[in-house]
N, C-alpha and C positions, 0 to 999 in steps of 0.2 A: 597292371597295364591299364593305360588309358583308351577305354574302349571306342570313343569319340571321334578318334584317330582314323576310324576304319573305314576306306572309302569302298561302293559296294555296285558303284554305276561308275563307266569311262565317262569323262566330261569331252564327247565329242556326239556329232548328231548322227542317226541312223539314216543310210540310205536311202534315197524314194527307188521305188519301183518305177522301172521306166523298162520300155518295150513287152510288159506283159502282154501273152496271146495265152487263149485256149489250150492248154495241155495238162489234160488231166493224169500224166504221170507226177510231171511237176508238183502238181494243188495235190495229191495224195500225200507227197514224199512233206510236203508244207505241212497239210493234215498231221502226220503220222509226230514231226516237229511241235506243235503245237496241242494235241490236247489225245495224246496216246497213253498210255500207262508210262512213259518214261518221256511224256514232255512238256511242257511250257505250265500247264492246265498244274496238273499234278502235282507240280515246284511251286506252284502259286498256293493252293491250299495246305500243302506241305509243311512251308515254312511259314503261314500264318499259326496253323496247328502248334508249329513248335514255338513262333513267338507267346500264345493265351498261355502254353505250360508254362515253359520259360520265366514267364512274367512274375511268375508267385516266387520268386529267389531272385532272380536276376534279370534287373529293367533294363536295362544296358544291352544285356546280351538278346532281350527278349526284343529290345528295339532294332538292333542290327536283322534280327530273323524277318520281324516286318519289312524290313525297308529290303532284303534282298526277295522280299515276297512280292514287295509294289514292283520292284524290276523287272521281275519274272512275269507280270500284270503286262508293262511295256512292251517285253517282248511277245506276247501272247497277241496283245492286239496288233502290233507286224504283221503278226504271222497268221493272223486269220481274214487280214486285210486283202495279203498278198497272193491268199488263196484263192480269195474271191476272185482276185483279179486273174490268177490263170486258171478261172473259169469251176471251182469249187465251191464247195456250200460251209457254213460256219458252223455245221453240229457239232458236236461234244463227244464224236467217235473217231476211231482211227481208220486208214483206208480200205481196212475190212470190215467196216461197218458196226467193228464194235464200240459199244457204247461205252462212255468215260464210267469208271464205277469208283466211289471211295473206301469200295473196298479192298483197294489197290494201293493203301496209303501205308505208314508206318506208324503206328500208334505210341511207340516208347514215350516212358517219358522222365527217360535217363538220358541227360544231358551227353556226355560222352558219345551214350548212341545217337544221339540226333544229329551231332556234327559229323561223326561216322559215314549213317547214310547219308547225310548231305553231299559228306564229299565228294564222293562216292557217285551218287547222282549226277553232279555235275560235270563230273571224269567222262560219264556217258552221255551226258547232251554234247558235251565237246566232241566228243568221239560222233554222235550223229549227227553234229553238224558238220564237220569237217567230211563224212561220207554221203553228204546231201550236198556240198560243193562240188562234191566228185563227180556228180550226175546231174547236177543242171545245168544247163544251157545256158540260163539269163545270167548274165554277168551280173547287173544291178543286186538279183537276187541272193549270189553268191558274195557280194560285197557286205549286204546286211546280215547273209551268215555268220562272215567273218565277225562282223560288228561286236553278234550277238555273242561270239563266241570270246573276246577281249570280255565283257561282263562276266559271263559265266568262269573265267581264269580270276577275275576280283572277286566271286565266291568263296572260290576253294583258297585263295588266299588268306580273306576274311572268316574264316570259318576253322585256318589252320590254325589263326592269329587266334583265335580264342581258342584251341583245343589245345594250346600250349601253354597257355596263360590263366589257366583258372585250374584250382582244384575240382577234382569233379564230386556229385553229389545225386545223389537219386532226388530227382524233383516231384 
């Protein structure tokens, strides 16, 4: 298969936040989105992690993990923009105050599994974004959910497309 083919961003623009105020359930529920053990943060060093393995066998495939890593970058900065604005702070913890750890990563580095959790992961950010639409208010906000969540369905696409198409191999 021609891996080139794989597109890994929608080619449309993300939403501006418009009518944000003060609600710090909101900027939590954004928080908890962006840099919790299961979001934006953790998909960003994730699939850098599996692109460096990746690379030593397959540049191709190790490039797709990059480039779905720089999106997860895009979405991160959204989402800690937007936090600011309904009145949050941009640390590296979730709204219980815990702090981002990498020890919360998955280390494999068997191809197989990496597309595994990936997908895996991404079935869950879908699923919390779709429940972080369910309780905001700001429409804008839930429009760049939506957005973010069109991306995150071109993962698990991109990531099926190669877990059907390659032999697998302990890297």
């Amino acid at each position: 298969m021609n891996f080139e083919d794989i597109i890994v961003r929608v080619d449309d623009e993300y939403p501006e936040i418009i009518g944000a105020t003060r609600d710090m359930v909101t900027a939590g529920i954004i928080k908890n989105l962006s840099t919790s053990r299961v979001g934006e943060l953790k998909a960003i060093l994730q699939y850098f992690y599996n692109a460096v393995i990746s690379n030593k066998t397959n540049k191709e495939i190790a490039r797709i993990f990059e480039e779905i890593s720089m999106v997860e970058m895009i979405h991160l900065d959204l989402l800690q923009h937007a936090q600011t604005e309904f009145g949050g702070d941009a640390k590296y913890d979730d709204a219980h105050g815990n702090m981002f750890n990498v020890t919360l990563m998955n280390y494999t580095t068997k191809l197989n599994d990496m597309l595994e959790y990936n997908i895996a992961g991404e079935y869950k950010a879908i699923e919390a974004y779709q429940n972080a639409i369910n309780k905001v208010k700001n429409q804008s906000l839930k429009d760049l959910f939506s957005r973010i969540i069109e991306d995150e369905k071109l993962h698990i696409k991109a990531l099926e497309q190669i877990k059907n198409n390659v032999e697998f191999l302990s890297i």
